[in-house]
Backbone as CSV, one residue per row, in Angstrom:
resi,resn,N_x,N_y,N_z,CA_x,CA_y,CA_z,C_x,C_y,C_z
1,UNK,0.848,-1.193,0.000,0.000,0.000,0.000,0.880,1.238,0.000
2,UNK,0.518,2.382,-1.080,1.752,3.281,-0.733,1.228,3.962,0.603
3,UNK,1.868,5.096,0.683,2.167,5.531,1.718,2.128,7.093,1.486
4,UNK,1.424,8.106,1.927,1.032,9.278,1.660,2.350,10.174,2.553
5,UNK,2.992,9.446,3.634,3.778,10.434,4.263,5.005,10.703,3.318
6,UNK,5.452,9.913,2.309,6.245,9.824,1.444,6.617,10.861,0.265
7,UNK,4.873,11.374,0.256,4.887,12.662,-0.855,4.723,13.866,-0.296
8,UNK,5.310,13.806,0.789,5.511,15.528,1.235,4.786,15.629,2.375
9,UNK,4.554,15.184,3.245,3.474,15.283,4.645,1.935,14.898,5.038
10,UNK,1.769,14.586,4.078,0.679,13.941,3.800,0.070,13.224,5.903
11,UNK,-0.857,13.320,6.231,-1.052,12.713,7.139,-1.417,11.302,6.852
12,UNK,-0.905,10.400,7.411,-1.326,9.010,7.046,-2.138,8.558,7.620
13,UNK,-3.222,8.699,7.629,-4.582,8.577,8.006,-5.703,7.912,7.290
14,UNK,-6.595,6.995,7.505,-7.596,7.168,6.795,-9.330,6.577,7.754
15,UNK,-9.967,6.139,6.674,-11.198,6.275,7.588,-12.129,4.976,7.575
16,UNK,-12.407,4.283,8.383,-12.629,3.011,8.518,-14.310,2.561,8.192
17,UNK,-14.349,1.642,7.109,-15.842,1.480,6.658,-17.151,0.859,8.274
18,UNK,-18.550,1.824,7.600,-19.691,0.920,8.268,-19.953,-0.242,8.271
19,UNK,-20.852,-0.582,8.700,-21.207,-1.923,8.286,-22.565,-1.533,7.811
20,UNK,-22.356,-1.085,6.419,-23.679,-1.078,5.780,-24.339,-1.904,4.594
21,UNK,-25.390,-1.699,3.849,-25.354,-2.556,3.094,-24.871,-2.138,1.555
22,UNK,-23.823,-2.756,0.954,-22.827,-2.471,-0.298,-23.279,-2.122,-1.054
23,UNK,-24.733,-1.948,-1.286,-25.691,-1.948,-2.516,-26.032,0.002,-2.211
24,UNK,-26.216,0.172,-1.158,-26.292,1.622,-0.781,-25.419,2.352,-1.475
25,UNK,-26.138,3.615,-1.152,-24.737,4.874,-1.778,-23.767,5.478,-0.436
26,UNK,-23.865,5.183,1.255,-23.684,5.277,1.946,-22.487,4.256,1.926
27,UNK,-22.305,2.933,1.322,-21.399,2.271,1.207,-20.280,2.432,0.697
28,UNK,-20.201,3.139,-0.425,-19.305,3.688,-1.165,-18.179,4.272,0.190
29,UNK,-18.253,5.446,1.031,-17.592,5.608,2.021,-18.427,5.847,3.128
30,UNK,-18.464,4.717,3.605,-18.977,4.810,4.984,-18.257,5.924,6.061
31,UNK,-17.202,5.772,6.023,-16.150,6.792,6.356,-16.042,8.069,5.837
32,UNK,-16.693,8.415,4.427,-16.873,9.937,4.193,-18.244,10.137,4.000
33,UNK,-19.391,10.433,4.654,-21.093,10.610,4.528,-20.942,12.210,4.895
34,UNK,-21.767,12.422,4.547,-22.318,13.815,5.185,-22.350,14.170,6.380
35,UNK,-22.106,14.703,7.475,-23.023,15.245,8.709,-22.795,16.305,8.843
36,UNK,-23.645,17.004,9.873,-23.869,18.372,9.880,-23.123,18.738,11.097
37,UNK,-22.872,17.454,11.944,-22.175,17.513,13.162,-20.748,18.097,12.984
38,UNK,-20.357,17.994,11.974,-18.489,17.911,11.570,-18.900,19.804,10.616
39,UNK,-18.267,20.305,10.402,-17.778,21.753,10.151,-17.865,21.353,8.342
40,UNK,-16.936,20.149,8.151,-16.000,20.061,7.076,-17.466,18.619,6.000
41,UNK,-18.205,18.463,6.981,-19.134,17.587,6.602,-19.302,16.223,6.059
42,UNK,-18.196,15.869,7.278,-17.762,14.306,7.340,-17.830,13.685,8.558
43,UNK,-18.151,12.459,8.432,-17.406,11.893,10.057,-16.788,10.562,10.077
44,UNK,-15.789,10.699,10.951,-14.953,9.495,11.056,-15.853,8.088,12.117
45,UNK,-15.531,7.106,11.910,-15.698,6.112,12.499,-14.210,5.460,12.640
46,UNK,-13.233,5.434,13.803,-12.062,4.418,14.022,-11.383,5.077,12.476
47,UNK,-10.352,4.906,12.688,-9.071,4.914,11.515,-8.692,3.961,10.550
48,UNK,-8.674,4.172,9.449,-7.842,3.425,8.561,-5.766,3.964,8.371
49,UNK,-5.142,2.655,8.351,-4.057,3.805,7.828,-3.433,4.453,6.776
50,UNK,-4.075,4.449,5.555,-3.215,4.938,4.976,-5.249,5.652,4.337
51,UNK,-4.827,6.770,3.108,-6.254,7.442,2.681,-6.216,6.373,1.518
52,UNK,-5.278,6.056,0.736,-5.665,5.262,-0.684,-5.984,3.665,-0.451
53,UNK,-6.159,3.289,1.109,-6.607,2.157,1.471,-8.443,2.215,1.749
54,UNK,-9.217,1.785,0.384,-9.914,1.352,0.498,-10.786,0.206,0.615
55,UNK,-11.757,-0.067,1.479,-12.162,-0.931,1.662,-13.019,-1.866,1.487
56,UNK,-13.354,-3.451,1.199,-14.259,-4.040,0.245,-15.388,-3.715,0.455
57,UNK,-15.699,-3.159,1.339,-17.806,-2.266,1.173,-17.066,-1.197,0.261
58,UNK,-16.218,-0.349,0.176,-15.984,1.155,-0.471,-15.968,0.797,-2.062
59,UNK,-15.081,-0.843,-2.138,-14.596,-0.713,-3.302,-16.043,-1.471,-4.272
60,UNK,-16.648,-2.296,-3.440,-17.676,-3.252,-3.884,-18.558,-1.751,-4.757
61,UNK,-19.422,-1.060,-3.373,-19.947,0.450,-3.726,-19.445,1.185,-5.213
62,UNK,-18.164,1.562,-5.243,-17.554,2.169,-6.232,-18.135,1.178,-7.019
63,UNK,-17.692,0.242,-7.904,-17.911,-0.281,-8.767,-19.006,-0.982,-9.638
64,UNK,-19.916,-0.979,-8.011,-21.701,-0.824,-8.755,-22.471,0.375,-8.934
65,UNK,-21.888,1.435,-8.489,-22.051,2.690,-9.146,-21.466,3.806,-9.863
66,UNK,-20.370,3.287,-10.392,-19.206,4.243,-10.900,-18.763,3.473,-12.029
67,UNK,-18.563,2.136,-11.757,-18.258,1.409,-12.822,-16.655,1.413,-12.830
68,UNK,-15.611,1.397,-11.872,-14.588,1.674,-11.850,-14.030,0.202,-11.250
69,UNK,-12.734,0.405,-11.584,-12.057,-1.348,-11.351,-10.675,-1.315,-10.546
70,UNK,-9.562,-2.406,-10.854,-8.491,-2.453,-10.199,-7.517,-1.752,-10.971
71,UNK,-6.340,-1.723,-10.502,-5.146,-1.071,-10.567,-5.129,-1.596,-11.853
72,UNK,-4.180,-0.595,-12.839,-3.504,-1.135,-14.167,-2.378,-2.165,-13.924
73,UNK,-2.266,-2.541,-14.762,-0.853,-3.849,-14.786,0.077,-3.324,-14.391
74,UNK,0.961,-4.161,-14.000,1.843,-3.752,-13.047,2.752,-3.145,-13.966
75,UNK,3.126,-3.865,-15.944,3.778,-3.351,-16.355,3.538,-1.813,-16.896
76,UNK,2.271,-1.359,-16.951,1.840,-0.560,-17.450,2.318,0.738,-16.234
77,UNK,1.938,0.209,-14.955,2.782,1.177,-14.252,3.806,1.480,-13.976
78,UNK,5.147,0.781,-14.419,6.111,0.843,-14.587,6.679,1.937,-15.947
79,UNK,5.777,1.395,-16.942,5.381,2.645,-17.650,5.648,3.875,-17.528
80,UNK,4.198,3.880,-16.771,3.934,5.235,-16.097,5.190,5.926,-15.578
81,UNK,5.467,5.109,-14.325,6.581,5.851,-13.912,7.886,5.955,-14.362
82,UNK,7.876,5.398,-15.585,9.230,5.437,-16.280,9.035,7.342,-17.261
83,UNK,7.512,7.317,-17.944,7.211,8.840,-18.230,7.290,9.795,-16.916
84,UNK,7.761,9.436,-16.315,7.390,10.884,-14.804,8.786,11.062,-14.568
85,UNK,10.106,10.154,-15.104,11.262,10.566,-14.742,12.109,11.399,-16.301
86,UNK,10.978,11.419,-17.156,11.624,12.399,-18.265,11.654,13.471,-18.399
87,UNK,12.489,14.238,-17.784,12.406,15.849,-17.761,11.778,16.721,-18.848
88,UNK,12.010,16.344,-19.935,11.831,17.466,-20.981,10.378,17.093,-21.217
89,UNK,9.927,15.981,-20.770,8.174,15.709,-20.861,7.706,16.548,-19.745
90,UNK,8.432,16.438,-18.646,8.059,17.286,-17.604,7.649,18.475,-17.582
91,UNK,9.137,18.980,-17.909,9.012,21.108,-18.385,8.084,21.333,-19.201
92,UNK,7.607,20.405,-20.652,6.552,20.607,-21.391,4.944,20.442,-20.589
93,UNK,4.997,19.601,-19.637,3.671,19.567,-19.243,3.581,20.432,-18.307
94,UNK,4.921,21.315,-17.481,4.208,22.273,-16.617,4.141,23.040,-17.312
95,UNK,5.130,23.715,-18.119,4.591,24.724,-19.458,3.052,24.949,-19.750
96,UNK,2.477,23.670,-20.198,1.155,23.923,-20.606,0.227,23.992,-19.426
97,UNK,0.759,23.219,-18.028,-0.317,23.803,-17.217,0.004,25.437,-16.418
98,UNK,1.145,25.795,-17.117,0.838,27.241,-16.577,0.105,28.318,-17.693
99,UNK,0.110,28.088,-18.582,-0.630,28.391,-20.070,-2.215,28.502,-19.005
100,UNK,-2.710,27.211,-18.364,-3.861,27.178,-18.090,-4.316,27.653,-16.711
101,UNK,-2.687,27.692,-16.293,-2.974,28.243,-14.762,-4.120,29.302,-13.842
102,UNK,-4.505,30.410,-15.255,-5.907,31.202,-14.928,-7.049,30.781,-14.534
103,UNK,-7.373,29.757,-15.680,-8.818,29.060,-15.895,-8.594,28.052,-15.017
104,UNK,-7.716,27.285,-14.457,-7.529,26.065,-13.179,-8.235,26.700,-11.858
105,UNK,-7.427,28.223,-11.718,-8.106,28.837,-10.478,-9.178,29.133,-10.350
106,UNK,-9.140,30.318,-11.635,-10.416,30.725,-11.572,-12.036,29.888,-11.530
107,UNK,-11.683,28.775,-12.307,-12.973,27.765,-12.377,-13.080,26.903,-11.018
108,UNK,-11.848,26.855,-10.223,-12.086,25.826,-9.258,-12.563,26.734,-8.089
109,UNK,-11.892,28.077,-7.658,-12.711,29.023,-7.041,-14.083,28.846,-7.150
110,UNK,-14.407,28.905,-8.255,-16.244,29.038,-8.387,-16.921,27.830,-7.789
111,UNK,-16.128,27.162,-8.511,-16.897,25.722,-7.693,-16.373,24.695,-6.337
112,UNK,-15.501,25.252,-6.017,-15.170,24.675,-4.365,-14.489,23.608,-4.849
113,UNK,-13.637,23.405,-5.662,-12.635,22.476,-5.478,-10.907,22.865,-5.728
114,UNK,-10.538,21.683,-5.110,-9.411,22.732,-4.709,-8.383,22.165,-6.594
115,UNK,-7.620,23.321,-6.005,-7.114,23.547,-7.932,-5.887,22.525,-7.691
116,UNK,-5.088,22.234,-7.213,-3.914,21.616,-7.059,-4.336,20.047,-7.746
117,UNK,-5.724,19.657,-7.024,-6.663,18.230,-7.960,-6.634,18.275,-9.395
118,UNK,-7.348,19.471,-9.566,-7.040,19.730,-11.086,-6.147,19.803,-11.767
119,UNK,-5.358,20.855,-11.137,-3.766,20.583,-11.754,-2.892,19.089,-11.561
120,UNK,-3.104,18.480,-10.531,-2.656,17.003,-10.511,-2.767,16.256,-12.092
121,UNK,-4.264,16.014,-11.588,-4.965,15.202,-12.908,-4.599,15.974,-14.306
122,UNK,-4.547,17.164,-14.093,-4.405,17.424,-16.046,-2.288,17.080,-16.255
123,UNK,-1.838,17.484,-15.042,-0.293,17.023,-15.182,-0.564,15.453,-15.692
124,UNK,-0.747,14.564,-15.286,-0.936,13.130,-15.353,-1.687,12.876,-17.155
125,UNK,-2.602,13.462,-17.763,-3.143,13.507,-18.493,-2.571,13.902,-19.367
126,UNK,-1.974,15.028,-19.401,-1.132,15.883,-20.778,0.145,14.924,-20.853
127,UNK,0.891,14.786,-19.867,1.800,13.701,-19.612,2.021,12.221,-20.753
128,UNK,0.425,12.225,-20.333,0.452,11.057,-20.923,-0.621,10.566,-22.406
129,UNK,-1.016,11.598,-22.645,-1.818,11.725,-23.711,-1.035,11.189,-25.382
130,UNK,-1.486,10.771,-26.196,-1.081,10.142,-27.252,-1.002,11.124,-28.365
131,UNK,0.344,10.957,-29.161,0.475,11.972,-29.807,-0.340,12.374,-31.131
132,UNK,-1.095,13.321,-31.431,-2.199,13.555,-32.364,-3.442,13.515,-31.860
133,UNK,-3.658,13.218,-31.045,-5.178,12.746,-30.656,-6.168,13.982,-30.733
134,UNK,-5.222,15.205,-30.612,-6.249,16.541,-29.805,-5.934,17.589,-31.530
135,UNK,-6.098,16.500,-32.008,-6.385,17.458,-33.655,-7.655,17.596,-34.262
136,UNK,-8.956,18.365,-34.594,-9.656,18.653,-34.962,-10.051,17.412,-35.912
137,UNK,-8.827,16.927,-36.912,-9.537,15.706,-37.737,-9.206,14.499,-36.806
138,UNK,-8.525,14.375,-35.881,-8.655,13.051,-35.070,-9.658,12.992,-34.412
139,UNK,-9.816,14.327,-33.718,-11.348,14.183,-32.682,-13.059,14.095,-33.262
140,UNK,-12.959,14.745,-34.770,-14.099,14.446,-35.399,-14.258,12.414,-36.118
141,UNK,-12.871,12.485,-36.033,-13.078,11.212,-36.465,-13.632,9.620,-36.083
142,UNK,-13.564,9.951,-34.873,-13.898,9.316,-33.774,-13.388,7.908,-33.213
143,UNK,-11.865,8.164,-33.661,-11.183,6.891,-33.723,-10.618,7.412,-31.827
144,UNK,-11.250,8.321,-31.160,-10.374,8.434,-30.064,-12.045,8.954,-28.874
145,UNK,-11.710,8.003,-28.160,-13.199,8.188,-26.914,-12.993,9.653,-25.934
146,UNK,-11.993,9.883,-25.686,-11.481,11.321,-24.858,-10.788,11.946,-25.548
147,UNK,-10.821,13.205,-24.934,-10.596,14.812,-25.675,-9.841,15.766,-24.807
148,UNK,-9.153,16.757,-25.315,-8.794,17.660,-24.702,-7.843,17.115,-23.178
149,UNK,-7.008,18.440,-22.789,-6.164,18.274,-22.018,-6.427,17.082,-20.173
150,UNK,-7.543,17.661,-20.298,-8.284,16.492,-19.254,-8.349,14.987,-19.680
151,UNK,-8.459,15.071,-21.125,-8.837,13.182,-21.470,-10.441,13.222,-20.932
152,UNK,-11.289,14.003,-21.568,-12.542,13.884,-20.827,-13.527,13.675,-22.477
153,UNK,-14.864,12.624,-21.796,-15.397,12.060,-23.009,-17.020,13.022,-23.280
154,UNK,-17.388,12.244,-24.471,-18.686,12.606,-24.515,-19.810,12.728,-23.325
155,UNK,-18.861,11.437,-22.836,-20.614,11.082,-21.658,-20.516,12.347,-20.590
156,UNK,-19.230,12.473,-20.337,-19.619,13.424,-19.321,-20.125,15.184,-19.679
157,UNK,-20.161,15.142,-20.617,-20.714,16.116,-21.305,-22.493,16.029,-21.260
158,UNK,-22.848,15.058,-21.376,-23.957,14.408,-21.346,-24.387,14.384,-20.060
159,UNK,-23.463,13.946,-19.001,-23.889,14.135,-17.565,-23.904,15.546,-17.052
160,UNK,-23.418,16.339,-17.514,-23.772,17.782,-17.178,-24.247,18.580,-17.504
161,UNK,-25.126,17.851,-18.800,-26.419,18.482,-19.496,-25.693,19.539,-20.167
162,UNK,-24.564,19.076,-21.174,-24.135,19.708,-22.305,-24.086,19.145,-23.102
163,UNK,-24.804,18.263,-23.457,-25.023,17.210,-24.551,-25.970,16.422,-24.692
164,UNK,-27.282,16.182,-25.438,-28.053,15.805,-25.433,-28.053,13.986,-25.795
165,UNK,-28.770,13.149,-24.851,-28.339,12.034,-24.829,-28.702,11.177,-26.302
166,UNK,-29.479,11.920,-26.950,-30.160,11.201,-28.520,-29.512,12.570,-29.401
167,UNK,-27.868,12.767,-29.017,-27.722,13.675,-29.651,-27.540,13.697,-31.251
168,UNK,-27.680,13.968,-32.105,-27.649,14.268,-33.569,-25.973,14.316,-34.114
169,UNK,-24.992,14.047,-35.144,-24.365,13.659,-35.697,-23.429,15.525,-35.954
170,UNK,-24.268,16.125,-35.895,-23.999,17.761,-36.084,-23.363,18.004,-34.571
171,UNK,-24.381,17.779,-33.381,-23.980,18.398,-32.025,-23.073,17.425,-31.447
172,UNK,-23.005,15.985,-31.897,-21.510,15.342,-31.330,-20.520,16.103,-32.087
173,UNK,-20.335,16.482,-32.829,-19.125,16.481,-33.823,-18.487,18.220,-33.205
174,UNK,-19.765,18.857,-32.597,-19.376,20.138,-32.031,-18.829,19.847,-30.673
175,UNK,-19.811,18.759,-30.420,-19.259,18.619,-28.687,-17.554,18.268,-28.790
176,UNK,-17.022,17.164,-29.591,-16.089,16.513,-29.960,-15.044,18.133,-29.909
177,UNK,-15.264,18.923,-30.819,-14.363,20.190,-30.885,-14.642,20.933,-29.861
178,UNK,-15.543,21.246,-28.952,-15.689,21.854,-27.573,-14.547,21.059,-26.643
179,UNK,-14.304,20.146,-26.998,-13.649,19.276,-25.589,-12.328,19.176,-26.056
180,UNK,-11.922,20.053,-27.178,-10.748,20.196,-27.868,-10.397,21.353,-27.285
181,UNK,-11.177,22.451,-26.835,-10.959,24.215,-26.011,-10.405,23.496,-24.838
182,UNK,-9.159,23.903,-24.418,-8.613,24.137,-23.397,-9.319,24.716,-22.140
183,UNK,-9.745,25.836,-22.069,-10.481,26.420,-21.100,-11.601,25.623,-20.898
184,UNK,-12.122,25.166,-21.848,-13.754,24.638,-21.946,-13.352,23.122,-21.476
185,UNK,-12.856,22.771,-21.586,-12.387,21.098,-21.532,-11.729,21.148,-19.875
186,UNK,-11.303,22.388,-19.280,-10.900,22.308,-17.680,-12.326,22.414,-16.942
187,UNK,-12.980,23.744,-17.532,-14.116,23.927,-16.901,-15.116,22.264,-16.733
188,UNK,-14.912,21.337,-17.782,-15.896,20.488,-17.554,-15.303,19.381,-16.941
189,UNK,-13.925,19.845,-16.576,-13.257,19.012,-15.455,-13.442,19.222,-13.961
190,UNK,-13.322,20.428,-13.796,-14.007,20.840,-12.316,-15.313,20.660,-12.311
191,UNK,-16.336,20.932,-13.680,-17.644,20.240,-12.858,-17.909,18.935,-12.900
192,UNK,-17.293,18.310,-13.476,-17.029,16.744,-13.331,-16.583,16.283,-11.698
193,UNK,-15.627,17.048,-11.282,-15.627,16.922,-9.455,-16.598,17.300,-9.194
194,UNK,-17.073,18.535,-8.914,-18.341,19.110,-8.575,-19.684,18.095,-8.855
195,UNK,-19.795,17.443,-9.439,-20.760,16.494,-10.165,-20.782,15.249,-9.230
196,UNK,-19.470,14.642,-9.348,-19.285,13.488,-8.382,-19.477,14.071,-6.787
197,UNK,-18.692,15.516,-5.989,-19.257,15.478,-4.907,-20.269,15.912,-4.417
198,UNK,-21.454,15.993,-5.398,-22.798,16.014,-4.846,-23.696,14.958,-5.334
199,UNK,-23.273,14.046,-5.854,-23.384,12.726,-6.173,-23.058,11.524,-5.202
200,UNK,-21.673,11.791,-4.252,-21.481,10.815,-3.096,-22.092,11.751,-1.540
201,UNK,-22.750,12.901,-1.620,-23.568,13.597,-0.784,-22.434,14.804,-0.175
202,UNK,-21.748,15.101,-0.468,-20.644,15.940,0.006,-21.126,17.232,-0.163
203,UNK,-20.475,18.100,1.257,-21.117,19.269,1.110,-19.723,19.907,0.194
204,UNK,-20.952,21.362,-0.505,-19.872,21.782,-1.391,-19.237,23.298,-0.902
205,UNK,-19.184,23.639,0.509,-18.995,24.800,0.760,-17.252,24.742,1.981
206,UNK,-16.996,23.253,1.412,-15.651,23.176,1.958,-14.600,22.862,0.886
207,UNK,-13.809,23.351,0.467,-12.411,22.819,-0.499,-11.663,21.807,0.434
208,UNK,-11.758,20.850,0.055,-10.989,19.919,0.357,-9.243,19.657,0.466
209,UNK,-8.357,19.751,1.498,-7.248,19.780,1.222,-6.644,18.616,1.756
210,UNK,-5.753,17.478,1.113,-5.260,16.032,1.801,-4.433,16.282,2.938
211,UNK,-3.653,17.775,3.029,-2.516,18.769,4.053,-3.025,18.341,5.302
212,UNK,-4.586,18.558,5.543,-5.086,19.569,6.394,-6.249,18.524,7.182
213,UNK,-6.578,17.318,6.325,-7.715,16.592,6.911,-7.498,15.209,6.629
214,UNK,-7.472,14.000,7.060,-7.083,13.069,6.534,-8.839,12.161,6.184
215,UNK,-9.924,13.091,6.536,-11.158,12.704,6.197,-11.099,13.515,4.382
216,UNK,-9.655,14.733,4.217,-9.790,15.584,2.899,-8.695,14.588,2.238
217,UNK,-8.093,13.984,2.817,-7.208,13.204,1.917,-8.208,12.203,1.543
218,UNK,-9.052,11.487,2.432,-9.623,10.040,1.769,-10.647,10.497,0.453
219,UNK,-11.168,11.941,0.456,-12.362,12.381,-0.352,-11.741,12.603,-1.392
220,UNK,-10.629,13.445,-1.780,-9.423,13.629,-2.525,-9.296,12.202,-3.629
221,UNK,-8.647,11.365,-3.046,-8.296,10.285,-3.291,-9.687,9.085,-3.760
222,UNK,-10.980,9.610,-3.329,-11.980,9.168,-3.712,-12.650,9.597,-5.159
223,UNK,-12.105,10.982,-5.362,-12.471,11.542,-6.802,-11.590,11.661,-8.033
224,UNK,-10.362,11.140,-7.210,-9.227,11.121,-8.114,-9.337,9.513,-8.848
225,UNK,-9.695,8.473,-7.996,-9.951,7.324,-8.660,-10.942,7.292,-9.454
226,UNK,-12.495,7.946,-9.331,-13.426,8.351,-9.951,-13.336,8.868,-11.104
227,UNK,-11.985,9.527,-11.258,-12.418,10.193,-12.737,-11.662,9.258,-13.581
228,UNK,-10.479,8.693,-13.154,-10.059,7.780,-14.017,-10.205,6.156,-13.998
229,UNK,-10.782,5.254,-12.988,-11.439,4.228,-12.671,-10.127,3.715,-12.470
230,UNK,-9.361,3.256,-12.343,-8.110,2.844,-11.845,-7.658,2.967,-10.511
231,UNK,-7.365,1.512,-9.610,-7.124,1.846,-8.272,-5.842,2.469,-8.079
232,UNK,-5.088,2.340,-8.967,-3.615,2.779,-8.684,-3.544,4.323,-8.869
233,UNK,-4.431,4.622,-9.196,-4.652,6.668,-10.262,-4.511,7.099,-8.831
234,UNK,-5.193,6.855,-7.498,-5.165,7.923,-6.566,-4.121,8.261,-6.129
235,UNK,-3.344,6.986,-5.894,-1.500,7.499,-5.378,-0.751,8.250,-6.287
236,UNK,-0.547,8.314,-7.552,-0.109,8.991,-8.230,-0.980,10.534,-8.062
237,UNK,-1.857,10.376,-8.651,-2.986,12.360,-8.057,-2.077,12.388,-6.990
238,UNK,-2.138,12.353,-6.092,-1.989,12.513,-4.400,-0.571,13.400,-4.362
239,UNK,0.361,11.943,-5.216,1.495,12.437,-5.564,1.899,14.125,-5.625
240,UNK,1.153,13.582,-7.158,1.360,14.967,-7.855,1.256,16.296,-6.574
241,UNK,0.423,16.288,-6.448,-0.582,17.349,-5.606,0.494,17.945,-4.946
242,UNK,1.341,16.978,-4.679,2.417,17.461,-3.945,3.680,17.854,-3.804
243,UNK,3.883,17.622,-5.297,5.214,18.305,-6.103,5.492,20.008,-6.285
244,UNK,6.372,20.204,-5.629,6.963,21.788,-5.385,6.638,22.275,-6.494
245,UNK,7.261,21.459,-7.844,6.792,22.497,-9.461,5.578,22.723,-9.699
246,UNK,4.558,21.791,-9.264,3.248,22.477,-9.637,2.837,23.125,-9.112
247,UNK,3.239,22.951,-7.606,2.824,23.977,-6.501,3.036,25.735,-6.939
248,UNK,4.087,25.459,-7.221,4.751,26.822,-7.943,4.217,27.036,-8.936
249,UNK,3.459,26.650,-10.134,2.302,26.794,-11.533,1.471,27.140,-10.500
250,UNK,0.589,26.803,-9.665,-0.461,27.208,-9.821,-0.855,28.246,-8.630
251,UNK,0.291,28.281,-7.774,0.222,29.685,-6.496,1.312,30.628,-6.472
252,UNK,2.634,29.954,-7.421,3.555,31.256,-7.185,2.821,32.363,-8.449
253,UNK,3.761,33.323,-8.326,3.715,34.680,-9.079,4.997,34.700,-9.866
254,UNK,4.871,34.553,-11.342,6.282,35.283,-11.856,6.502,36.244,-12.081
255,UNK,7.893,36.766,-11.780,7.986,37.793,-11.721,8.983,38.070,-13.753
256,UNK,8.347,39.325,-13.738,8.506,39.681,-15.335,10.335,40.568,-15.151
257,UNK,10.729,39.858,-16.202,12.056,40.057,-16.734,12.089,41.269,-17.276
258,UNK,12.788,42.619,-16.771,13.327,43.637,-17.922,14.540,43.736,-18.543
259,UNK,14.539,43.554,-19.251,16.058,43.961,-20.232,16.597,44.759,-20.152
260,UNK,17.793,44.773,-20.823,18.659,46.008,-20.266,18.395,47.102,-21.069
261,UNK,18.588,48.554,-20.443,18.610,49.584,-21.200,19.272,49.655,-22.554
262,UNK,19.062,49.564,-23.832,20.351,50.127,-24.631,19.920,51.851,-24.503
């Protein structure tokens, strides 16, 4: 199981399932429900230790309502982490998430989630995205199911009532180039969180931080597997979240270079 103290302070904490019944939506995290009792609008029952340790009511839950599964192959994550030690892939993907660094804040401000998630997941995504895919004739073509810098599909376009579910051959082919806009393709990434946490009953008037709550690390780590269905996706998000360079994209300030007088 990894280990959250590993990526920068992470509290290693997590939150220990009910005994409810798996078929519920309460099952999913028994350990993260609503109450009104808690500030942050959670409550713990006993500890789990680590947040990306979930449990067979959490995981049973997830997967009869989310449709989400196990970890990728082991070689495939090896993969993975063989792309996260290439620098010049690196500098290119914070490059482009500081390009987006406006619309990350500004959209996650509006909707109560915290931006560092976002910026996680689109680092991981641009990272690893296939080369050509986000070309106007690849995305009309429909040889590719996700779009844009998120990797985000039709359906969820559809789930947020920007796409009509008997949609017509004209308004996919627009949706398809909507999810090609950068700005437009983040925005329907934050309401894609926003979507899921009022979907597992979460109140939305707290930003969630993994720093600060280890009931915000397990919720964190609950939407980070959610968007990509993979058990292994949350340790990596988590990761990220916690890397000094992005930290620096998306809260420092640069400061502007003057040249010299001639």
């Amino acid at each position: 199981m990894v280990s959250l103290l590993a990526g920068g302070g992470l509290a290693a904490t997590g939150l220990a399932p009910r005994a409810v019944d798996p078929n519920s939506a309460a099952a999913l995290a028994g350990s993260l429900s609503p109450d009104s009792t808690d500030p942050r609008g959670f409550t713990i029952e006993g500890q789990r230790p680590d947040p990306l340790d979930f449990s067979a009511e959490e995981l049973r839950s997830l997967r009869q309502r989310f449709g989400v599964h196990g970890p990728q192959p082991r070689l495939a994550q090896l993969f993975t982490q063989g792309l996260d030690q290439l620098e010049p892939l690196r500098a290119h993907t914070l490059g482009r998430i500081e390009e987006l660094q406006p619309v990350i804040v500004s959209e996650s401000q509006r909707q109560g989630i915290n931006p560092m998630l976002v910026a996680a997941v689109l680092f991981d995504e641009i990272q690893h995205a296939k080369p050509g895919e986000d070309t106007p004739l690849a995305a009309t073509s429909g040889l590719f199911s996700t779009h844009g810098p998120a990797q985000l599909s039709l359906g969820e376009m559809e789930k947020q009532g920007l796409l009509p579910e008997a949609a017509t051959t004209e308004e996919i082919t627009s949706a398809r180039l909507q999810l090609l806009d950068p700005d437009h393709n983040i925005r329907l990434l934050v309401g894609k969180f926003a979507r899921l946490r009022r979907l597992l009953g979460w109140r939305h008037d707290h930003v969630m931080m993994a720093s600060r709550s280890p009931r915000d690390a397990k919720a964190l780590a609950t939407l980070a597997y959610l968007h990509n269905g993979k058990l292994d996706y949350p340790a990596r998000i988590l990761r990220y979240m916690q890397n000094p360079a992005l930290h620096a994209v998306i809260y420092g300030k640069r400061k502007s270079e003057v040249g010299p007088l001639i």
